[in-house]
C-alpha positions in Angstrom: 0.0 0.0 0.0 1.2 3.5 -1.1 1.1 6.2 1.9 2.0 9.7 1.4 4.4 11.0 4.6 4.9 15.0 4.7 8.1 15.9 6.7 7.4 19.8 7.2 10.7 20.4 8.9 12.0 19.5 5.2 9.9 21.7 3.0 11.5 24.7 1.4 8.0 26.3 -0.2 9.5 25.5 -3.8 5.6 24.6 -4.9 6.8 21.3 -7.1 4.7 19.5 -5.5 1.7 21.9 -6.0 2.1 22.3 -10.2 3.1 18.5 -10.4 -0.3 17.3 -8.8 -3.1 16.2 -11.3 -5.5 16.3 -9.2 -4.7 19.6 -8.0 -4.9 18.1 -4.7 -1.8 19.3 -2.8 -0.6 22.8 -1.2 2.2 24.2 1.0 0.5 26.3 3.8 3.3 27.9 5.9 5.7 25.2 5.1 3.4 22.2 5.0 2.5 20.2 2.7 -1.7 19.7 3.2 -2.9 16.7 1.3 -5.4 14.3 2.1 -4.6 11.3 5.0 -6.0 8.3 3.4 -8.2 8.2 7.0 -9.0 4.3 7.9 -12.1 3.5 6.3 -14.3 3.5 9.0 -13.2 6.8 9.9 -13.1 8.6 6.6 -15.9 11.7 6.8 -15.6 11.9 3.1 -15.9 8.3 2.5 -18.6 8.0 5.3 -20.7 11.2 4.0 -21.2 10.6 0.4 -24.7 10.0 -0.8 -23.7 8.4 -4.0 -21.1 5.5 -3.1 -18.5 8.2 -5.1 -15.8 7.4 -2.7 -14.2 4.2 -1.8 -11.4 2.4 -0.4 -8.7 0.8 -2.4 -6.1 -1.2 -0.7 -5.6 1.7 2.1 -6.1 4.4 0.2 -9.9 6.9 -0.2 -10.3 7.3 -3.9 -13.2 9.0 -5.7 -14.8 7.2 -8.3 -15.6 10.2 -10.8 -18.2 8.8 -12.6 -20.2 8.3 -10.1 -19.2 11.8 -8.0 -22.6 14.3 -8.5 -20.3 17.3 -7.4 -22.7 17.5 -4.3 -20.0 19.0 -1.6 -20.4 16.9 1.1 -17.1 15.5 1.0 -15.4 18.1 0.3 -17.0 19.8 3.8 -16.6 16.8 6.0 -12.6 16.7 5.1 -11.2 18.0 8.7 -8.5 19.1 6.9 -10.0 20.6 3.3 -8.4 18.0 1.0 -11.0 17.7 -1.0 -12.2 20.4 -3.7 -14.7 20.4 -6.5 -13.1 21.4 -9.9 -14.3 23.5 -12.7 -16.4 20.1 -14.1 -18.2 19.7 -10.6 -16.5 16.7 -10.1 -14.8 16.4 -6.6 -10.9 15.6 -6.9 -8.2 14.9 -4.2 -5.0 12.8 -3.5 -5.3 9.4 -5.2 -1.9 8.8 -4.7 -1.2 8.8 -8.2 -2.6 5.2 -8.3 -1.4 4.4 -11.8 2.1 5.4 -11.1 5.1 3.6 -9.4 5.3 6.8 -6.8 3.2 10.0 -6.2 4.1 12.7 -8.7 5.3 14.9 -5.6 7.3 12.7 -4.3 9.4 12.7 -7.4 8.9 16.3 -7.8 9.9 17.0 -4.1 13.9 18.3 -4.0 14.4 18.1 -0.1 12.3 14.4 0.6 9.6 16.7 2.5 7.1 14.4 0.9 8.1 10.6 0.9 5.6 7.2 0.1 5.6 5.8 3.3 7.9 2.9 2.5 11.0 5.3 2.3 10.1 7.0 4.9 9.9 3.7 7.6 13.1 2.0 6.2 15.1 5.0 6.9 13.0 5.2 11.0 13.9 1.4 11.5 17.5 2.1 10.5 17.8 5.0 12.9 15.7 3.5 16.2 18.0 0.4 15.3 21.1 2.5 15.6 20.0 4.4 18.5 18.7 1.2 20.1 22.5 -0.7 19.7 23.9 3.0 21.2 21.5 2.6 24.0 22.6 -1.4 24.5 25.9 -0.4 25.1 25.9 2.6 26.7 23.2 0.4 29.7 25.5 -2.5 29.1 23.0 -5.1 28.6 
């Protein structure tokens, strides 16, 4: 399962991420990356709100199925953090992860790793609780 990880300490407001996005679905707001969550399933307001069945659950990730989207807005107002937006066709777009690619386009696009899949992301935190871990066992001398 792709995850999208924002590490705001890491973001330099370039906007790569922002122009790269088809779905228009990501902004830096004071140096963070807002895009959506991917919220668990049974605690997804978009995914829980929608009258038409528009928005599902694929393998971890909230996707909206366009064609069945009405362009209604109820999504788009249950997202606690206003992921979701309805475009110029009245069709309701966010983060799909860029399902049909290998990695989300901002992640590519993203110079300073301030936007990682999640797979990156918790190979490099193993490695460094590992490290600090075998520090720690020999400074306790277990």
């Amino acid at each position: 399962m792709k995850e999208l990880v924002s590490r705001p300490e890491l973001c330099e407001e370039c906007s790569r991420c922002e122009r790269i996005c088809p779905q228009n679905a990501i902004r830096v707001i004071d140096g963070v990356p807002v895009h959506c969550l991917h919220c668990a399933k049974d605690r997804a307001p978009c995914l829980n709100i929608c009258p038409e069945g528009a928005i599902v659950e694929v393998d971890g990730a909230i996707l909206i199925k366009e064609d069945k989207c009405i362009g209604c807005g109820l999504c788009r107002d249950a997202c606690p953090i206003a992921a979701i937006h309805i475009d110029e066709s009245g069709i309701a777009r966010k983060c799909n992860l860029c399902v049909d690619k290998e990695k989300p386009m901002c992640v590519v696009a993203c110079p300073t790793g301030a936007l990682e899949d999640s797979t990156d992301f918790l190979v490099e935190k193993r490695e460094r609780v590992a490290k600090e871990l075998g520090r720690l066992k020999t400074i306790m001398k277990y």
